[in-house]
N, C-alpha and C positions, 0 to 999 in steps of 0.2 A: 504494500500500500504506500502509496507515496504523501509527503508531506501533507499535502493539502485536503485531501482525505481524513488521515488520520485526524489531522485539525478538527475538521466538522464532527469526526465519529467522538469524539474528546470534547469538543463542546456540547454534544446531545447529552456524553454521560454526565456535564457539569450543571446542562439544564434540569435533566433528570434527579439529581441530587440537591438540587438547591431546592426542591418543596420535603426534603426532609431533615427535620429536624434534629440534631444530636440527641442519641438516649445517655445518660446515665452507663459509665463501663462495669457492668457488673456481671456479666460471661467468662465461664472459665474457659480455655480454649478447645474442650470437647464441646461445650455450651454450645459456642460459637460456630462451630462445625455443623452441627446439628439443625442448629437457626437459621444456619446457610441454606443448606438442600432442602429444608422446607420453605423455606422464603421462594426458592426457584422454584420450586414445583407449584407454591401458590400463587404467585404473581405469573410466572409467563411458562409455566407446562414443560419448564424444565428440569429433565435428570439428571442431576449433577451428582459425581462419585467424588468422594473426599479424601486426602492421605497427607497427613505430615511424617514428614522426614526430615527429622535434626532440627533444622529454622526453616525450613520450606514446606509452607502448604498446597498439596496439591491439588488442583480441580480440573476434573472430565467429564466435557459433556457431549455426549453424541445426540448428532441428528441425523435425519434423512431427507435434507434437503440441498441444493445445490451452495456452497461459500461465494462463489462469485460469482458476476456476470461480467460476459462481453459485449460488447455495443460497439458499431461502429460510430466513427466520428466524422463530424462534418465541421464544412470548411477549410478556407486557406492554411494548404501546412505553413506551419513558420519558417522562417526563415534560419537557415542553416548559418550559424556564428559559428567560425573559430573560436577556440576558447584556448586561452594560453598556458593553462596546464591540466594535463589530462591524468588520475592514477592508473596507469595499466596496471598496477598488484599492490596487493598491501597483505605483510603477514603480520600478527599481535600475540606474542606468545607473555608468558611469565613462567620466571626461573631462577631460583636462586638469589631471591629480595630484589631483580631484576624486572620492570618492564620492558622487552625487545621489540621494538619495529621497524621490521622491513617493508623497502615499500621501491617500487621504478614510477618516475614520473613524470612523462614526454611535454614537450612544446610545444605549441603551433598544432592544436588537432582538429581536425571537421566534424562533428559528430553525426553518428548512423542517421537515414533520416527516421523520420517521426511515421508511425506505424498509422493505417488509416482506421484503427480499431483502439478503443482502450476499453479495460480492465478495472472491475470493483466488485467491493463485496456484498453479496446479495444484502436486499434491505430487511429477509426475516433474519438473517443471520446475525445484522448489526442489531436490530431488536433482542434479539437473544444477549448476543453479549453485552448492552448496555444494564438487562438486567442485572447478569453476572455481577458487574464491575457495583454495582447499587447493593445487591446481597453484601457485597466485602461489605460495604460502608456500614450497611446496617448490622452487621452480627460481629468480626473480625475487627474493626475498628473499637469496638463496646468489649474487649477484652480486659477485666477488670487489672488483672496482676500483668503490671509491662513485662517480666520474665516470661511469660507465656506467648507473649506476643509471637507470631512468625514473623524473620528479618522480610523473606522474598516469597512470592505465588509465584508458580508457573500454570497459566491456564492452557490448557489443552480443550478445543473444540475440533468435534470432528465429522466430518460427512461419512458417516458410517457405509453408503451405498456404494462410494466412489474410495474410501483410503486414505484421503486428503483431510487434513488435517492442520488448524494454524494452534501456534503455543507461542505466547506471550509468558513474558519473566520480566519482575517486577517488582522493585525495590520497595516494601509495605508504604515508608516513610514518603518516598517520593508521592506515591498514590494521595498519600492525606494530604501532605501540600497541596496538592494539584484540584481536588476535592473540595479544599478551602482555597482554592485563586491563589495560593501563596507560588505557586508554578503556572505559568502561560502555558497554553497547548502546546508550542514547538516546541517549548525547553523537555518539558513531559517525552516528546514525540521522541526525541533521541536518547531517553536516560529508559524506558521500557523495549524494550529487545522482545522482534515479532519474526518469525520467520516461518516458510509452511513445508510440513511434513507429507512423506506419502508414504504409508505402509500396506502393501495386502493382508497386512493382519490387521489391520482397522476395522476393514469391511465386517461389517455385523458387533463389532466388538462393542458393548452396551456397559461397560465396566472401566474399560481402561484397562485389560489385563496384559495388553502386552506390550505397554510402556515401562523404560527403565528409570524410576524412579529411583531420585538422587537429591541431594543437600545440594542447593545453591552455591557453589565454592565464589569466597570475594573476587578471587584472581580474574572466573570465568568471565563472569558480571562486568568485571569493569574492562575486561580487554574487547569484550564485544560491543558493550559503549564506545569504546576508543574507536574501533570500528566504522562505527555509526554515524559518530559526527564526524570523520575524517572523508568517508565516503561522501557522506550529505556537501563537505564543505564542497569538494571539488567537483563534485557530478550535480548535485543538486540545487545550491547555494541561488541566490539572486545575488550575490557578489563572490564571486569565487576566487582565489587568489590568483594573483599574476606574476608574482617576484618570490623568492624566499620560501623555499615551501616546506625545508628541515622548520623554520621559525612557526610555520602556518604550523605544523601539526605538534612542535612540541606546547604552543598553547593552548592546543587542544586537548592535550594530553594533563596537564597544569589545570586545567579548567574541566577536566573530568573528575580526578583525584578527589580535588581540594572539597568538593561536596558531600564526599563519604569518612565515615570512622576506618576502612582499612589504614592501614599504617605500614604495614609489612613488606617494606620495599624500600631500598635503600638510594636505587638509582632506575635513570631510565634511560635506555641505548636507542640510538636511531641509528637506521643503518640506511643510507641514499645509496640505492642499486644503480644509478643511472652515474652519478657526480660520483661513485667510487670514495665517497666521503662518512667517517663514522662520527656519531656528536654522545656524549654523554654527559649526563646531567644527573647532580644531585637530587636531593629532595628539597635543603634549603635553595637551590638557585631553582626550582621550580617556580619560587613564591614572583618573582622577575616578571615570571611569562600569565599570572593569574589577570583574569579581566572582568569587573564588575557592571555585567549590562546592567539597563535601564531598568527591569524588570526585578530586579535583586535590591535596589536602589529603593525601589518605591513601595515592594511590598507590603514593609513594616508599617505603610500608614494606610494599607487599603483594609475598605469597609464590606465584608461580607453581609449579606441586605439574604434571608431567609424567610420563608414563609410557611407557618404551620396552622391547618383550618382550625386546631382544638385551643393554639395559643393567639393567634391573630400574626399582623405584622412585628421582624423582629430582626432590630440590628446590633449587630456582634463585628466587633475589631481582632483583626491577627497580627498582631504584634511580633512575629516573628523575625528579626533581620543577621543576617550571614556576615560577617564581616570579612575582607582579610587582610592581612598586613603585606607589601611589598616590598623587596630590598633590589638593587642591582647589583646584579651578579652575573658574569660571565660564563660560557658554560664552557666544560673541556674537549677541547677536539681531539681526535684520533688520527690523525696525516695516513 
């Protein structure tokens, strides 16, 4: 799904959740669970299977209905830009209190033309999962003991008829921000990792049994973030970079980190396939490359404005603001 999409499918779930109101956390995390898959089954006829593992809660839900559509498209194709830099590869590993990446990345490129068909997700299937994402809030959220809480969801929906299958993974804390406005939909759109599955063991599978469930590892999470925004910037972007692209993505990499509690990584290696050139970076010369958008700036004074028919109109403030400190710093090159 591409940006703009997800946008709209992320504002429907914030519409969605703005007529309900916070309960009271007083669910223990079986509670919670349990609150879930009857929520789904009473509000929108869905069967959702449940499973934690370690800090990861799991949720599968099968349907029998098509995940997307294609449609063609009409009108002027665009116009074909050069773009002056292009990633032809990017690898993201972690090793050894290491983030590594590699990555080649040409000049001067013509992009494929533009297909005269595009691609979305069916509208009973976004219906489905906005309830999903509305269940967390109301049961999962309302976990009374924070120890209990799951760090990460991996949601699993799956077109049982056909195999296919999409799984989102999903940092709890990010969802609540985003929930309460304290996160924009794009920022949201890059830090939730969505990719689509096909297995012939899908087909019929009413349970989820033949997924390998696993604990969300920090390493995973955040190198496929890394991923995410580094792909977005260069192929996606409405400003993409033109010059400097070791610089472009070690601030992307600075500006993934700095938002999460891992710690476990002492450096971060870049390695340009193309320039023959290796950079490595601390952890304190990251703080150099951090950048405080607008959004991060101003959320500490915005006004969440909710509506509940049993209490009336009712305004609530989130007060939450992120700081960070800067220093300049040089980072180490490798000849």
């Amino acid at each position: 799904m591409n940006l703009r999409a997800l946008s709209i499918f992320l504002l429907a779930v914030s519409l969605l959740n703005g007529c309900s109101w916070p309960k009271d956390k007083h669910y223990t995390s079986s509670e919670a669970e349990k609150k879930f898959i009857t929520f789904c089954q009473t509000e929108g006829s869905i069967t959702a299977t449940t499973r934690s593992v370690g800090k990861t809660q799991w949720i599968y839900v099968p349907l029998e209905i098509p995940l997307f559509d294609i449609k063609a498209t009409r009108g002027e194709k665009p116009k074909r830009m050069r773009t002056p830099l292009s990633l032809l590869s990017l690898e993201v590993k972690y090793k050894t209190s290491a983030f590594s990446l590699e990555y080649d990345i040409i000049p001067d490129v013509l992009p494929p033309e533009s297909p005269s068909y595009a691609s979305g997700y069916n509208e009973a299937y976004t219906k489905k999962r906005q309830l999903i994402y509305q269940g967390i809030q109301e049961t999962f959220f309302n976990i009374k003991d924070p120890a209990e809480m799951p760090a990460f969801f991996v949601i699993v929906v799956a077109d049982i008829t056909k195999g296919v299958a999409t799984r989102s993974t999903l940092y709890l804390e990010d969802l609540r921000k985003f929930m309460t406005e304290a996160l924009p939909p794009d920022e949201y759109y890059m830090r939730e990792q969505n990719d689509i599955i096909g297995n012939p063991e899908l087909v019929g599978d009413k349970t989820g049994q033949y997924l390998t469930y696993q604990d969300v590892a920090w390493t995973d999470f955040l190198t496929d973030q890394m991923k995410t925004r580094i792909k977005y910037k260069f192929s996606g972007s409405t400003f993409p970079p033109k010059t400097e692209p070791d610089q472009v993505i070690i601030a992307l990499v600075a500006n993934t980190v700095r938002f999460y509690p891992f710690q476990d990584f002492t450096t971060i290696k870049l390695s340009n396939f193309r320039e023959k050139r290796e950079l490595e970076f601390s952890k304190e010369q990251l703080k150099a490359y951090e950048e405080k958008p607008l959004w991060e700036s101003e959320r500490g004074r915005m006004t969440v404005i909710r509506f509940d028919p049993k209490k009336g109109l009712i305004t609530g403030n989130t007060p939450e603001t992120i700081t960070s400190n800067t220093t300049d710093t040089t980072p180490t090159a490798k000849e």
